[in-house]
Wavefront OBJ file of the C-alpha trace (Angstrom):
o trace
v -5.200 -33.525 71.371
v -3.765 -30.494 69.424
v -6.132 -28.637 67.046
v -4.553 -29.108 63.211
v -6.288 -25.288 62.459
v -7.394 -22.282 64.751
v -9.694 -19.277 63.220
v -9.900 -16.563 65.846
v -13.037 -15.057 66.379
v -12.024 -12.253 64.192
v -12.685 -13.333 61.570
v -16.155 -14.453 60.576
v -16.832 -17.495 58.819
v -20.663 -17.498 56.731
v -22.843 -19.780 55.007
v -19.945 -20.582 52.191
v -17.715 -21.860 54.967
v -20.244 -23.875 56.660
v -21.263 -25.603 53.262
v -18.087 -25.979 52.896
v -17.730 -28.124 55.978
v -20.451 -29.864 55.772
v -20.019 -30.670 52.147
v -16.573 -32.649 53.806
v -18.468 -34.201 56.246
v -20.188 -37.438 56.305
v -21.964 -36.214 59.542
v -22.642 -32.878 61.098
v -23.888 -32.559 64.601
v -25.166 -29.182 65.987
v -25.659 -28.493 69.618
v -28.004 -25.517 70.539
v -28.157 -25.462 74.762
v -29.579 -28.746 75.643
v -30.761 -29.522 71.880
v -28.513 -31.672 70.169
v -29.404 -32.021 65.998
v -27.512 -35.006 64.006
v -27.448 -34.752 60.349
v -26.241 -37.647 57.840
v -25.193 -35.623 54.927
v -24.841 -37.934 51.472
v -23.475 -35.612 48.715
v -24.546 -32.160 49.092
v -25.385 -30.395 52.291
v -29.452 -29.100 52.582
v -30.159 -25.518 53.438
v -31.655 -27.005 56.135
v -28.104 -28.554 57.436
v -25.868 -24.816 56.560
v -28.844 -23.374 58.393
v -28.409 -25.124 61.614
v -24.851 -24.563 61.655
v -25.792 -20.322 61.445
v -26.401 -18.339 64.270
v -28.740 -15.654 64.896
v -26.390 -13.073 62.845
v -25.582 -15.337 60.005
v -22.123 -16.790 61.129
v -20.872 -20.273 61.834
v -21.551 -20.913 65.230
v -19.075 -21.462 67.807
v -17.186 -23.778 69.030
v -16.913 -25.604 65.446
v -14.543 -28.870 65.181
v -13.931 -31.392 63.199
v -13.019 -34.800 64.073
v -12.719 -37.381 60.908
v -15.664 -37.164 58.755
v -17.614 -35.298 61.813
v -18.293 -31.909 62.282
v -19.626 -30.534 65.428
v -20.854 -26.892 65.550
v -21.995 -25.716 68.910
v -21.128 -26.865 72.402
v -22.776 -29.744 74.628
v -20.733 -31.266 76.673
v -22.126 -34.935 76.547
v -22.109 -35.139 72.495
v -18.209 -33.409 73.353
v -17.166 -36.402 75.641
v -18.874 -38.805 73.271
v -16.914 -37.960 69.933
v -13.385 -37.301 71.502
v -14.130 -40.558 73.782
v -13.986 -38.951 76.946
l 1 2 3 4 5 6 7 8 9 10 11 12 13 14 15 16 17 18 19 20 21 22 23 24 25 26 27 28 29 30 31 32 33 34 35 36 37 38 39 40 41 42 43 44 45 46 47 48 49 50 51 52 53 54 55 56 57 58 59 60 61 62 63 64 65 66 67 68 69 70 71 72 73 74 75 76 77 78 79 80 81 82 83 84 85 86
């Protein structure tokens, strides 16, 4: 699998760039540790979806990828294998 975009770490990526995401997504999953959060998203994204995809200082949360009409923000390795059928 070879990533179609890389954003280094440099550069920060906010709330308009998570919306933004999510807004192309028909699903957003967001892994925090061991907690694992799916959101169907119809339409427009809640604050309550662009808030889970934040962390602590306001930026998307890393890793972030997309796969189809699925983004995942945050890493668990289960949800990982599942999506990229592993």
């Amino acid at each position: 699998m070879t990533p179609e975009e890389v954003v280094p770490a440099s550069r920060k990526l906010g709330r308009d760039e998570a919306h933004a995401l999510a807004s192309a997504a028909a699903n957003v999953i967001v892994a925090k540790g061991k907690k694992v959060m799916s959101f169907d998203v119809k339409g427009k994204p809640s604050a309550q979806i662009v808030d889970a995809m934040l962390g602590p200082t306001g930026n998307l949360r890393a890793p972030t990828m997309r796969v189809g009409k699925t983004v995942v923000v945050g890493f668990n390795e289960e949800k990982y294998n599942e999506i990229l059928g592993l």
